[in-house]
N, C-alpha and C positions, 0 to 999 in steps of 0.2 A: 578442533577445539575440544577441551577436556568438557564433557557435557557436566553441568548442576555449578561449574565452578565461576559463574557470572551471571548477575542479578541486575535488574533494570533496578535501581531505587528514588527514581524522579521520573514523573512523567507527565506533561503540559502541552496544552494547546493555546494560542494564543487568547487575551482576555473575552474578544469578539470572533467572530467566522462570519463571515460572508461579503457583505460592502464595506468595508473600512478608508476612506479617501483620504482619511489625514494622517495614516501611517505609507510608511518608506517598506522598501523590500527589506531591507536591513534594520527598520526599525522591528517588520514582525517579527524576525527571526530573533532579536531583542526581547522584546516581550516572550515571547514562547520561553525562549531562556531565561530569564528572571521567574518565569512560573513554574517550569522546573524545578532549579536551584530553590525557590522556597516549598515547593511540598516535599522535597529530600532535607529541608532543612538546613539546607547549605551555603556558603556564601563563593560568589567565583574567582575565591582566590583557592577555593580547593578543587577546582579544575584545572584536571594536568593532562586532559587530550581532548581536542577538539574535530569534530567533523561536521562536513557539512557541503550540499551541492545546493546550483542553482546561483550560488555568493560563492566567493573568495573565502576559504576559510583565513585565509591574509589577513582581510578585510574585517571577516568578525571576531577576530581575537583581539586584533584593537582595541576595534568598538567593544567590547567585554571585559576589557583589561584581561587578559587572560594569557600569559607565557609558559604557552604548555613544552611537553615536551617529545607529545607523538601529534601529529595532524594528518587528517585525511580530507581531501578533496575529490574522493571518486566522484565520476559525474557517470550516468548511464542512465539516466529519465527517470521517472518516477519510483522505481524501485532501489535507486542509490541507498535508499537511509535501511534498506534491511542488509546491502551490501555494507553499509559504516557499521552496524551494529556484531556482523561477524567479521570484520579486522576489528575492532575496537577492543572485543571481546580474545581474539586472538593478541593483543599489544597488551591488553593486561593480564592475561597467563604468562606471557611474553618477561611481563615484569619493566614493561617501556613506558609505562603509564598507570596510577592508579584511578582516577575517577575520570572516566568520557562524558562529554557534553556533546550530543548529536541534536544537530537543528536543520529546521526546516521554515522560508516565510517564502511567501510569492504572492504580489499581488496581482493575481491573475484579473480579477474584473475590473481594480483601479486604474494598473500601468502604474502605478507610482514609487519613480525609482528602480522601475523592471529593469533586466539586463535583456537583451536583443538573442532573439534563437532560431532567426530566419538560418537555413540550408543551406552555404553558396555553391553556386552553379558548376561549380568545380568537382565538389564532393560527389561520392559514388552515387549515393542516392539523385542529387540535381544535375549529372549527366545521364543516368542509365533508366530514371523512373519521373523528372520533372519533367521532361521532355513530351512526356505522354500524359500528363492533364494531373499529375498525382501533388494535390495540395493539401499534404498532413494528413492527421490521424482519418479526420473523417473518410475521407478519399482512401485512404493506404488500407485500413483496417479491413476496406469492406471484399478487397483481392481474395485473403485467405477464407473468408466466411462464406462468401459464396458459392466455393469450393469445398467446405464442411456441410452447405446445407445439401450440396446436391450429390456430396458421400453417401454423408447420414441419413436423410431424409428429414434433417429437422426442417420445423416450420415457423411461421411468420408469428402463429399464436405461441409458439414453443418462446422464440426470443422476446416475445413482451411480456410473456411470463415475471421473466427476468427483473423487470421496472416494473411490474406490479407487486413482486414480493416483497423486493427493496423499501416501496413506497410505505410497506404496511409496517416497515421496521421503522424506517424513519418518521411514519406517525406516534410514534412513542418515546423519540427524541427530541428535548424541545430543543435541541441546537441545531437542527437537521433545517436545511434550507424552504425542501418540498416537504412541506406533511399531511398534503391532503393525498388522499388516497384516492386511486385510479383503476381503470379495469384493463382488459384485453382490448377492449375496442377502442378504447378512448386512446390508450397508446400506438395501436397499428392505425387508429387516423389523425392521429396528432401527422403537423409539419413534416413530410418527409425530406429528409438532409441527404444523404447520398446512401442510394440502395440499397440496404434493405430499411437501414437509419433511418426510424424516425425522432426528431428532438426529442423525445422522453425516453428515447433508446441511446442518448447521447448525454456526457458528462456535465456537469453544473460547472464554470465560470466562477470563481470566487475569488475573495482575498483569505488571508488565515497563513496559518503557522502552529510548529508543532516542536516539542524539545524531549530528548529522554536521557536519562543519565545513567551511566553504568557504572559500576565498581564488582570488586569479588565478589564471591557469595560468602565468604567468610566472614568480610566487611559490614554486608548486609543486614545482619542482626544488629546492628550496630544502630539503625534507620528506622525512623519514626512509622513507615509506608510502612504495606506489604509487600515485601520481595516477593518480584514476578522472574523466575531464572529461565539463562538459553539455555532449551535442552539440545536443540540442533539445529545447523544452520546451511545453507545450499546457497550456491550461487555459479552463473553460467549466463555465455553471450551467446548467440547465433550469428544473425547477421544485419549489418545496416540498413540492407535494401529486403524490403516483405517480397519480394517479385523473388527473391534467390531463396527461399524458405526450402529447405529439406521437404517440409510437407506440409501443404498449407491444413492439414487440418489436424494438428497437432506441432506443439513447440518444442523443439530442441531442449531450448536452453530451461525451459519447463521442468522436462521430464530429469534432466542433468539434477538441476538447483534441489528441487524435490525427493528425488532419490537419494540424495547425498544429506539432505537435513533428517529425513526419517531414520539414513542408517545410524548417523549420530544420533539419533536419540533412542535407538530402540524400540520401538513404539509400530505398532500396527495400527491400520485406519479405525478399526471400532473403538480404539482408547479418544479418539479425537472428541473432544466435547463440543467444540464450536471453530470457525475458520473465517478467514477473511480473504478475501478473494480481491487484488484490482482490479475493478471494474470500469475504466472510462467508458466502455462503449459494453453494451447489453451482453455481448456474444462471448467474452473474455471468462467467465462462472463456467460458460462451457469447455474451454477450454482446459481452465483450474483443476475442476472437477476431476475430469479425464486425466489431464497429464500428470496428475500427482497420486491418481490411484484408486478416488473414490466412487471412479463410474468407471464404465468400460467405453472401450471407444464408440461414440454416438450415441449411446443412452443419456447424457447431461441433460436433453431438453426434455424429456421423459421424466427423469430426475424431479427437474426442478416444476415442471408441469404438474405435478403429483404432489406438489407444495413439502416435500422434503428438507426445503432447506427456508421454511416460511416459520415466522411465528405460530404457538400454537399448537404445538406438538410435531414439529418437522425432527426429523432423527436427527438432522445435522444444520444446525443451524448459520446462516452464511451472512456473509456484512450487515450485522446486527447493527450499526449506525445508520443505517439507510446507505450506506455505498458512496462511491463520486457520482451514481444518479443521482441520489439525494441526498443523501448528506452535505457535502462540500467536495471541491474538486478545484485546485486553484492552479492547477497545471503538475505537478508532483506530488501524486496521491498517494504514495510510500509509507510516510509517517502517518495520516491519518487512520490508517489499516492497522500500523502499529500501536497507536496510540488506546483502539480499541478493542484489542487483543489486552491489554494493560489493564484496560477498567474493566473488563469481561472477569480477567483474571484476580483483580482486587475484588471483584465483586461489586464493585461502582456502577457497572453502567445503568445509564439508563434503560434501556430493554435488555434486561438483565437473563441472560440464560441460567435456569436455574442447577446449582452444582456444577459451573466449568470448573476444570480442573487443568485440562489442557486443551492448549490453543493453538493451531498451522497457522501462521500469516506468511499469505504469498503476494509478489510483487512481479508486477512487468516493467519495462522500461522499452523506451521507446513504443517503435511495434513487432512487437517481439523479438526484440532486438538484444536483450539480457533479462535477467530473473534475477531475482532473490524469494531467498524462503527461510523464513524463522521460525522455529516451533519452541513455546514458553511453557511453563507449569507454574502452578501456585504453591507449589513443593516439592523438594529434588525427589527423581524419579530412579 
């Protein structure tokens, strides 16, 4: 991708976040897009590429009235939408599309209208890892962790760190789900979910949705917003099954997606202002950190323990929404990371870092299954 020459200029979450029981999966993904298209100012007959996982982008170009003429349906779990944003971004250098509409809805805590995402028995994962008791993230995630903590020597106070820092971001968002704020202990004896997991080390359940629109950067000036541009973008899969990991403590497709958005952009780690890290489950920030370059390997819980990436004077400030701990998490927590890398970079957010300029958002999908990584600026670089 030509870096500075594509600009997000619409970017939207759905009207509500969190219980929504009388909207459809496609109706949020609905909403999130009508909220977009109105803060670019636009109406959806000047959308002429659409992407989208989780839905049929079939599906919602219908329902949008929308006959584009590039569409993406990558699916690859929560971090698809930074994977849409660098083909979208590539289809309009391309010259195959000029304005993308990327959406996201799921109603993760309603069901209403979900599409169905059980594993069948067949697939590589449900012969080679159901077999042995492995039921989803919770279960799967905690393989490769328990393996990092007895590398590194991180500890049990190191990962609740993690849902403490989160909580004190997300007390300064009122859209944040959890905003009371929590300590080290109150987290390691909250509900324990599966080893080392405890529920407040584990992602928030929601409904919500999210939409971003892209055009040139040439076009950009053109928009009401302030253009947030891709300076560079990464992206890389590993493997289906967490049991075949290269190394459980560190991700492949990480270190791949990572390396490959920073060389696009030129950029060394002390230019980073602010970062967003997927976070469904506590231990993933440690990973982030690590495999993209801003710790070395095993120092993240050190890191973050030393409130580095906390409100308040942390050098680097990390899911400043409150995260899928606390923020929202409605099953593909992709967009949301993006979304507020966007208002970071307008200068919007609510816990607003003061002077970002430039912003890493990084994505997992699955369990560690694929990445994505976008790095944006509030002025070409």
């Amino acid at each position: 991708m030509k870096s500075n020459s594509i600009a997000i200029v619409g970017a939207a979450e759905t009207t509500e976040l969190g219980t929504i029981p009388d909207m459809s999966q496609i109706q949020l993904h609905a909403d999130a897009a009508l909220n977009a298209v109105a803060d670019a100012s636009l109406s959806m007959k000047d959308i002429d590429g659409i992407a989208t996982a989780g839905e049929s982008p079939v599906n919602l170009a219908h329902y949008l009235g929308i006959t584009p003429t590039w569409v993406d349906g990558t699916g690859v779990g929560g971090c698809s939408f930074m994977l849409h944003v660098r083909h979208a971004a590539a289809a309009i250098n391309e010259g195959l599309c000029t304005t993308v509409l990327i959406t996201h809805g799921e109603s993760g805590r309603s069901g209403i209208g979900r599409g169905g995402y059980r594993g069948s028995p067949s697939s590589l994962s449900g012969q080679f890892e159901g077999a042995y008791g492995g039921m989803g993230p919770t279960t799967s995630f905690t393989i490769p962790f328990l393996r990092y903590m007895k590398d590194t020597g991180t500890t049990l106070e190191q990962l609740a760190m993690v849902a403490v820092v989160q909580r004190e971001w997300a007390a300064r968002n009122p859209r944040a789900k959890l905003q009371q704020l929590t300590s080290v202990e109150e987290v390691m004896s909250d509900r324990v979910i599966a080893y080392p997991f405890t529920k407040s080390e584990c992602c928030l359940v929601t409904d919500g949705g999210g939409a971003l629109i892209l055009t040139s950067a040439e076009r950009a000036k053109d928009f009401p917003t302030q253009p947030v541009y891709i300076v560079g973008t990464g992206e890389s899969v590993e493997t289906p099954m967490i049991s075949q990991m290269a190394d459980f403590s560190s991700s492949r497709a990480f270190k791949v997606s990572g390396k490959k958005a920073f060389e696009e952009a030129g950029i060394q780690h002390k230019d980073v202002d602010h970062l967003m890290i997927y976070d469904a489950f506590a231990h993933l920030p440690f990973y982030g950190l690590e495999d993209l370059g801003f710790c070395r390997p095993g120092e993240a819980g050190a890191f973050i323990e030393a409130r580095n990436t906390a409100p308040d004077g942390g050098v680097l400030p990390v899911n400043t929404n409150g995260g899928g701990l606390s923020y929202m998490h409605s099953g593909m927590y992709g967009m949301y990371a993006l979304q507020e890398s966007v208002r970071q970079l307008r200068g919007t957010a609510a816990a607003q870092v003061e002077g970002a300029k430039l912003s890493v958002c990084h994505g997992v999908g699955g369990m560690f299954a694929a990445s994505g990584t976008i790095i944006m600026a509030n002025e070409a670089i």
